[in-house]
TISEVEX-478453 format. One record per residue (C-alpha): residue number from 1; residue in one letter; z, y negated, x negated. Coordinates in nm, 3 decimals, decimal comma, always signed. Last residue first. Example, Ala and Ser with C-alpha at 12.3 -4.5 7.8 and 13.67 -1.06 7.14 Angstrom:
REM TISEVEX-478453
REC   n res      pz      py      px
REC   2   S  +0,714  +0,106  -1,367
REC   1   A  +0,780  +0,450  -1,230
***
This chain:
REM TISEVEX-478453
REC   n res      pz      py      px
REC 292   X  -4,422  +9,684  -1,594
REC 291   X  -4,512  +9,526  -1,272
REC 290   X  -4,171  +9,570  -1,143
REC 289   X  -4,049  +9,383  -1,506
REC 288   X  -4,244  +9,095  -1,400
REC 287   X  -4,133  +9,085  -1,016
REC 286   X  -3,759  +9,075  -1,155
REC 285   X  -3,868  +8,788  -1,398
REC 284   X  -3,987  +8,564  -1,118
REC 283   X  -3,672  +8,651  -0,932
REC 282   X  -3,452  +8,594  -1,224
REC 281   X  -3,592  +8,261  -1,276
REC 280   X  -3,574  +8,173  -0,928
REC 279   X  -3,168  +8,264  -0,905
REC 278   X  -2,996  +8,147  -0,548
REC 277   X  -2,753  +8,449  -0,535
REC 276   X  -2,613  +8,398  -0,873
REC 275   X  -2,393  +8,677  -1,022
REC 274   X  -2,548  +8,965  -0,828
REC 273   X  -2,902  +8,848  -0,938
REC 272   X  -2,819  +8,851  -1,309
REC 271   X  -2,657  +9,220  -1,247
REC 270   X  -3,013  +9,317  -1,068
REC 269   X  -3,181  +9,162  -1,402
REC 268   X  -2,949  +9,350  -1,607
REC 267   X  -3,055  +9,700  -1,426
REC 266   X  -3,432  +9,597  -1,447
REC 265   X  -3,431  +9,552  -1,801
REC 264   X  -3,227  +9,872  -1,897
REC 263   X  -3,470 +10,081  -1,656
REC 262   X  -3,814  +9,894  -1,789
REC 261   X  -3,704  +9,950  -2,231
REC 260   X  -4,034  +9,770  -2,306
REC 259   X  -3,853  +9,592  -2,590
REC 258   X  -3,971  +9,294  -2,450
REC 257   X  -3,831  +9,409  -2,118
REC 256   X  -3,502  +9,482  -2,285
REC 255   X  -3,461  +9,160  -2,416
REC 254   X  -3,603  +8,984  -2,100
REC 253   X  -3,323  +9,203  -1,954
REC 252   X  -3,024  +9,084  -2,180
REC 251   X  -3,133  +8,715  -2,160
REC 250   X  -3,103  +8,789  -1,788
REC 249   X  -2,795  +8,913  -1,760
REC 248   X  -2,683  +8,634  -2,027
REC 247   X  -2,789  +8,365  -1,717
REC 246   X  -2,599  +8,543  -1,460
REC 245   X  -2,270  +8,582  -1,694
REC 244   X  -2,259  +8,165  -1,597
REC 243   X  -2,269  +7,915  -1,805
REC 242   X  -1,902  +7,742  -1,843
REC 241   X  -1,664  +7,930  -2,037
REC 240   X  -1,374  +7,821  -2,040
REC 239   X  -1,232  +8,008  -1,683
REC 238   X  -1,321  +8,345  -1,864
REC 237   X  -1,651  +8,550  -2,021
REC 236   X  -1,487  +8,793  -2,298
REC 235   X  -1,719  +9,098  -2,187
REC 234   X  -1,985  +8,898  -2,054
REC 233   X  -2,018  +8,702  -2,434
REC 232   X  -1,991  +9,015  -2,590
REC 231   X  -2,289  +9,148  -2,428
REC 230   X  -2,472  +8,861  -2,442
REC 229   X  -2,381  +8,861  -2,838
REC 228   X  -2,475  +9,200  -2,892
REC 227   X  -2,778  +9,180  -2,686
REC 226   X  -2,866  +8,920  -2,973
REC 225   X  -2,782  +9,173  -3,213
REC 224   X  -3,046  +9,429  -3,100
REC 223   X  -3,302  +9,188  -3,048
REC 222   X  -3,315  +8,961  -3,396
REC 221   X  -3,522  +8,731  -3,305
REC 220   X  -3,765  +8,662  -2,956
REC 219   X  -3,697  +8,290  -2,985
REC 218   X  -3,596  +8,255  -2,616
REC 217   X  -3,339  +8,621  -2,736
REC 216   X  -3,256  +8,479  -3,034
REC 215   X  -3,126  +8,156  -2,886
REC 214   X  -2,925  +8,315  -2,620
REC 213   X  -2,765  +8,538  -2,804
REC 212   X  -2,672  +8,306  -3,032
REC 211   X  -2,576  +8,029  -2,790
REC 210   X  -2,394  +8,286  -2,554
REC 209   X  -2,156  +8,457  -2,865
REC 208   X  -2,114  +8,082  -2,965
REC 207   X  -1,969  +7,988  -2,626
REC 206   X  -1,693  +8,231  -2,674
REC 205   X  -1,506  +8,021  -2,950
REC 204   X  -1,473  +8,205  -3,264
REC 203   X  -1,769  +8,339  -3,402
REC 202   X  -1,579  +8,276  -3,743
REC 201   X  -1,430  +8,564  -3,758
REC 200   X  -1,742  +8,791  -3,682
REC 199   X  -1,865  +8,725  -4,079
REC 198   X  -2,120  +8,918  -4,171
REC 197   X  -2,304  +8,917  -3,828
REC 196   X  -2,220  +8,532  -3,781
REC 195   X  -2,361  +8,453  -4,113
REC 194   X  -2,691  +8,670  -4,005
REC 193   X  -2,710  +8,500  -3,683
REC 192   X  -2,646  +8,116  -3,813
REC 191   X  -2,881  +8,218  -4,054
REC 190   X  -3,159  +8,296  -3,809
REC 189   X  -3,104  +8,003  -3,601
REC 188   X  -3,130  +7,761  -3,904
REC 187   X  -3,476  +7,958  -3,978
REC 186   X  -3,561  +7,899  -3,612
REC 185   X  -3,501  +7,537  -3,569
REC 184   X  -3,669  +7,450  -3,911
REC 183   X  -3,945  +7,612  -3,757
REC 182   X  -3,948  +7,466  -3,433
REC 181   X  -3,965  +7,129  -3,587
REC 180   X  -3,883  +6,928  -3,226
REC 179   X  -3,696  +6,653  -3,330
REC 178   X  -3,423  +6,753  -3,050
REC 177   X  -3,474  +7,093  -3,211
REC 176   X  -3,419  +7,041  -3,537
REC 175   X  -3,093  +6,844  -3,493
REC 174   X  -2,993  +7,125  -3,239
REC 173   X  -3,076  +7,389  -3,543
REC 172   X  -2,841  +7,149  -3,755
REC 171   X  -2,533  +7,239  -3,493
REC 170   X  -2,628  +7,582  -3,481
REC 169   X  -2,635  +7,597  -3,851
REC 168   X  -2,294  +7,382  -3,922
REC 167   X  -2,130  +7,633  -3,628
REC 166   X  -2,201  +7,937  -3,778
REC 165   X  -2,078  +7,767  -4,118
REC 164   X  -1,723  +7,657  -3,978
REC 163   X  -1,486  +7,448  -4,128
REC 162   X  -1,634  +7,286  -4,444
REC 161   X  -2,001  +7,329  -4,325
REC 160   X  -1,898  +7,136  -4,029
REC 159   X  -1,817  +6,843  -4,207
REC 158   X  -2,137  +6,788  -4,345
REC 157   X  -2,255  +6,850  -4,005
REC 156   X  -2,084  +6,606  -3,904
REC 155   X  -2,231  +6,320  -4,137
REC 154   X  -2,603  +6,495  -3,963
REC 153   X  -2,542  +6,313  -3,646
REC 152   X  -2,477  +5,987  -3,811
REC 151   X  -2,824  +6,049  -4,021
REC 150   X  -2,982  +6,208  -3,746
REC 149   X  -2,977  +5,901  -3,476
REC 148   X  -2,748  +5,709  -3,290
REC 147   X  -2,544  +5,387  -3,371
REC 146   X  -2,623  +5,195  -3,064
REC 145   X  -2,958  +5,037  -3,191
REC 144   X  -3,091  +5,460  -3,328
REC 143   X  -3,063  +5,527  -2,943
REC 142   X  -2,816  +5,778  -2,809
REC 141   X  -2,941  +6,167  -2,805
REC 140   X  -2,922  +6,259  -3,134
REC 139   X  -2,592  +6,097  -3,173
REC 138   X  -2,379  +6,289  -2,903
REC 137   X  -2,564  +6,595  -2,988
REC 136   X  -2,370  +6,613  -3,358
REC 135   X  -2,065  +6,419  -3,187
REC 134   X  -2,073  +6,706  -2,911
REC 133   X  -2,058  +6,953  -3,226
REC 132   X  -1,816  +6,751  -3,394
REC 131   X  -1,596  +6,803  -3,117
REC 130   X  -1,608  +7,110  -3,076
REC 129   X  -1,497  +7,237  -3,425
REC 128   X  -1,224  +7,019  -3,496
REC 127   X  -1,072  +7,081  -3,803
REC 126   X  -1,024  +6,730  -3,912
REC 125   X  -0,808  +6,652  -3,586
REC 124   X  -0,683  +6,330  -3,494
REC 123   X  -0,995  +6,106  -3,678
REC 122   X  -1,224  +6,369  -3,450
REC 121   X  -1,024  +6,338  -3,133
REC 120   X  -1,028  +5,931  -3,169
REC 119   X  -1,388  +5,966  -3,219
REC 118   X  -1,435  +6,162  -2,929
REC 117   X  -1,237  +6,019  -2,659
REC 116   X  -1,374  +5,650  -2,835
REC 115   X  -1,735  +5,764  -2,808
REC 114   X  -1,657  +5,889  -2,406
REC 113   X  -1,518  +5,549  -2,285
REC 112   X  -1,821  +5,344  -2,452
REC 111   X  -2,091  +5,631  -2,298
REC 110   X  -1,948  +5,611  -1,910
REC 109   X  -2,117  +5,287  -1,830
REC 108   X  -2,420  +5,384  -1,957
REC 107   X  -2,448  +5,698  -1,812
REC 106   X  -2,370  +5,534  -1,486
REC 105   X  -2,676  +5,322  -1,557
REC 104   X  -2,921  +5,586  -1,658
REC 103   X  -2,780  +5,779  -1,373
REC 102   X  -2,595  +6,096  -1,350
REC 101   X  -2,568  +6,456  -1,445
REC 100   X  -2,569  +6,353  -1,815
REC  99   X  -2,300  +6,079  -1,794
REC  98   X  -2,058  +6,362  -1,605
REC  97   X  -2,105  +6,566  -1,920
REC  96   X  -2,022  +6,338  -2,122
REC  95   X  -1,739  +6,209  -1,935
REC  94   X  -1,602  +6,559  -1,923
REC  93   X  -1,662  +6,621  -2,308
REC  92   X  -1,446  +6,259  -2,389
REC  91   X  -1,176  +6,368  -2,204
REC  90   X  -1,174  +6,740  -2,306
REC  89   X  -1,190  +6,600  -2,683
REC  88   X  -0,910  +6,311  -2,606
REC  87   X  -0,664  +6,589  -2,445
REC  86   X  -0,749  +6,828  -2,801
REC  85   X  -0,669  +6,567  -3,070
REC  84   X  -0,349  +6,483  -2,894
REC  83   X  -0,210  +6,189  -3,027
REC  82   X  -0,256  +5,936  -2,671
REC  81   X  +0,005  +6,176  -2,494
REC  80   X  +0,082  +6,138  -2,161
REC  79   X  -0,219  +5,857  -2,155
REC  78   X  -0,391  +6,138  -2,306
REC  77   X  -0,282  +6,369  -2,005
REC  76   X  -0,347  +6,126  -1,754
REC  75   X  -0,701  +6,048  -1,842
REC  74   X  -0,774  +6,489  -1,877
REC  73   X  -0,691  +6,530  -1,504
REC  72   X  -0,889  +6,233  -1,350
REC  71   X  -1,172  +6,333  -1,623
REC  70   X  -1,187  +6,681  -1,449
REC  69   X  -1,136  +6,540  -1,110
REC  68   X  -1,468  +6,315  -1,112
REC  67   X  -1,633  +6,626  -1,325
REC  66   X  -1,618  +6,872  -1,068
REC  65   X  -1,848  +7,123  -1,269
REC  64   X  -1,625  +7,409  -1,140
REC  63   X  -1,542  +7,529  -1,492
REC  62   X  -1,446  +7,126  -1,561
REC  61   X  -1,249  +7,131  -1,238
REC  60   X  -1,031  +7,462  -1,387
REC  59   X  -1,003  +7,279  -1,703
REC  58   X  -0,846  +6,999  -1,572
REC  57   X  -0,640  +7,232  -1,346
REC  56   X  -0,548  +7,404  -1,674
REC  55   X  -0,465  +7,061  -1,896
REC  54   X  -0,248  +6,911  -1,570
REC  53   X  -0,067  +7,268  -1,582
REC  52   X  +0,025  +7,210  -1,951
REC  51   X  +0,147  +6,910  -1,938
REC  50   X  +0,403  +6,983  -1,679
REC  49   X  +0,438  +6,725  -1,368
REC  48   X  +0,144  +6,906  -1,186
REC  47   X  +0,332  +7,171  -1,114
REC  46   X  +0,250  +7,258  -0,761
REC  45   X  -0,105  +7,213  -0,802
REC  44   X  -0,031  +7,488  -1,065
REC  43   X  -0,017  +7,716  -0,790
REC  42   X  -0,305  +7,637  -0,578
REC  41   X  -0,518  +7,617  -0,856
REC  40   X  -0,432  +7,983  -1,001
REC  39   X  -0,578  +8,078  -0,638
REC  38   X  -0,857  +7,905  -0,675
REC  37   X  -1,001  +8,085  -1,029
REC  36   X  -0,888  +8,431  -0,972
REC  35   X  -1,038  +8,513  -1,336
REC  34   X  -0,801  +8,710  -1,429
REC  33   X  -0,676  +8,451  -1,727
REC  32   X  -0,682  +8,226  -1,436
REC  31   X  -0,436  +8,481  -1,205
REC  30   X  -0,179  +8,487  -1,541
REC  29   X  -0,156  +8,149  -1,587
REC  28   X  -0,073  +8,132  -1,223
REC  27   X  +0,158  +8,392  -1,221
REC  26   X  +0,341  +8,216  -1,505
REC  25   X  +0,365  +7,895  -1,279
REC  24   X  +0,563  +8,114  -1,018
REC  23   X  +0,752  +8,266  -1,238
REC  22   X  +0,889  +7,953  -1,394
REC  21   X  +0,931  +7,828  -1,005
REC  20   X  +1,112  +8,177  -0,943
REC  19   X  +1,332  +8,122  -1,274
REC  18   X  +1,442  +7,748  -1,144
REC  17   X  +1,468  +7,870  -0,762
REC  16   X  +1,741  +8,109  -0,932
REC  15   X  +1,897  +7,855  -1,162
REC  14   X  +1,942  +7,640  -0,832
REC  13   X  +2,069  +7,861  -0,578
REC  12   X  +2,356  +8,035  -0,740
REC  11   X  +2,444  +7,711  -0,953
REC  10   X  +2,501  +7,545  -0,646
REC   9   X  +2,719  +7,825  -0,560
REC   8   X  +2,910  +7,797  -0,900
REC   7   X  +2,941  +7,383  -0,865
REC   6   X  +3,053  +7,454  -0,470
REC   5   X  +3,319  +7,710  -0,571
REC   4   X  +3,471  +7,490  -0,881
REC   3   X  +3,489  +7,193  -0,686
REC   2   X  +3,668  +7,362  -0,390
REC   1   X  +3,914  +7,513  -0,624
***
C-alpha cells in the first residue's frame, strides 16, 4: 500500500513538472517567433540538453552577431549529430561570418574549419539552397592557389539552376559583381526579378525578398516591385533574418524619393530612423528628401 501511494504521488509531481517544462520550452518558441528575442533565451537556456533549443539559441547569437557563441552552439550540435546537412551549414556560415569581421590571420585560421562545415553540408544535402550560395561567395573571395575563383564558384551555380532559378541568378549576379561587369550584374538582377515575379514560390527564404529589393532599388530597376519585396521582407522580418527592417526603410524611401513621391519617402525614412538610432545614411538621406 505504501509503495503504491508514494509511486502515484510521485507520479502527481513529476508528469506535471514534465508538461509545465514542455510548456515552458513551447512558450519560448512561441516568444522568438514574436520577436521577444531575450526572453525566448532565457527559457531555452534552460533546455539546453534538447537539440532543438541548442539550434534556436545558436540562432538567436547568430541574429545578435555574437558569433563566438553562435559557433559554440552550432560545434556541439554537429558533434550531436555529424549527418545533419543543416548543423554543418549554420556552422560553417557562423565561422564565415566571424572570419569576415576579423583579421587577415584569424580569417585564416577560421577558413579550413568553415570549407569542411560547408562541403560536408553540401555532399549531405543536394538541395541545399544556402549553402551553395555561401560556397558561390565562398570561392570568389578565396585566392585562385587555395581552390578559389569563378570556375569552382560557378560548379554551384550549375547546381543552383536545378533547385532554385531566383537563387542561380542572384548567385551569378554576385559572380558579376565581385568581377565588377555591372552589366552582366544587372541583366542577371533583372531576371532574377522577373522569375521571382512569375514564380513567388520559389522566393522562399526571406532574405531573397531583401536582396531583390534591395538590388533593384541601388540599381534604380524595377520600382514598384522592388518596394514589393522591402515590403514583404518587413512584413515576414523574424529572429533569421539578419539585416535590419532599418535598412529596407530606407531602400523604400530612396524609392519613393526617386519617384518624387516626398510624403511616402519621408515617412519610410522616419521608420528607418526608429529602427536604428545611430543611422548616418538615413540622416544624410533624410536632409535630401527635406530639400526636395
Amino acid at each position: 500500500m505504501g509503495r503504491l501511494f508514494i509511486g502515484f504521488f510521485m507520479a502527481f509531481i513529476v508528469l506535471p513538472s514534465l508538461t509545465m517544462a514542455q510548456r515552458s520550452f513551447e512558450d519560448g518558441v512561441n516568444l522568438l517567433k514574436n520577436g521577444e528575442i531575450q526572453q525566448a533565451k532565457n527559457i531555452l537556456l534552460e533546455f539546453k540538453e534538447r537539440e532543438d533549443a541548442v539550434d534556436l539559441l545558436g540562432d538567436i547569437a547568430s541574429f545578435n552577431k555574437n558569433w563566438d557563441k553562435a559557433i559554440e552552439y552550432y560545434r556541439d550540435l554537429v558533434d550531436r549529430d555529424p549527418d545533419s546537412a543543416e548543423y554543418n551549414f549554420k556552422l560553417g556560415g557562423a565561422l564565415g561570418m566571424k572570419a569576415l569581421e576579423g583579421s587577415k590571420f584569424q580569417a585564416a585560421l577560421l577558413v579550413p574549419e568553415m570549407k569542411k562545415s560547408l562541403l560536408t553540408a553540401a555532399e549531405l544535402d543536394p538541395q541545399h539552397v544556402e549553402v551553395r550560395r555561401v560556397l558561390v561567395e565562398f570561392y570568389m573571395q578565396i585566392p585562385s592557389l587555395l581552390g578559389g575563383g569563378k570556375n569552382a564558384a560557378m560548379e554551384y551555380v550549375k547546381e543552383l539552376e536545378e533547385i532554385n532559378k531566383v537563387e542561380a541568378h542572384l548567385a551569378r549576379a554576385y559572380i558579376y559583381k565581385t568581377q565588377e561587369e555591372s552589366e552582366a550584374f544587372q541583366e542577371e538582377i533583372g531576371k532574377a526579378i522577373t522569375v521571382a515575379v512569375s514564380n513567388p514560390g520559389l522566393v522562399a527564404r526571406n532574405h531573397v525578398n531583401y536582396e531583390l529589393g534591395e538590388r533593384a532599388a541601388v540599381l534604380n530597376i524595377y520600382p514598384d516591385k522592388a518596394s514589393g519585396f522591402l515590403e514583404r521582407y518587413i512584413a515576414d522580418y523574424g529572429y533569421k533574418d539578419l539585416e535590419s527592417p532599418a535598412f529596407a526603410y530606407l531602400h523604400l524611401a530612396r524609392i519613393e524619393a526617386s519617384q518624387n513621391n516626398r510624403e511616402e519617402a519621408l515617412k519610410n525614412i522616419n521608420l528607418a530612423l526608429n529602427h536604428k538610432v545611430v543611422f548616418p545614411e538615413a540622416e544624410k538621406e533624410k536632409m535630401r528628401i527635406l530639400q526636395m
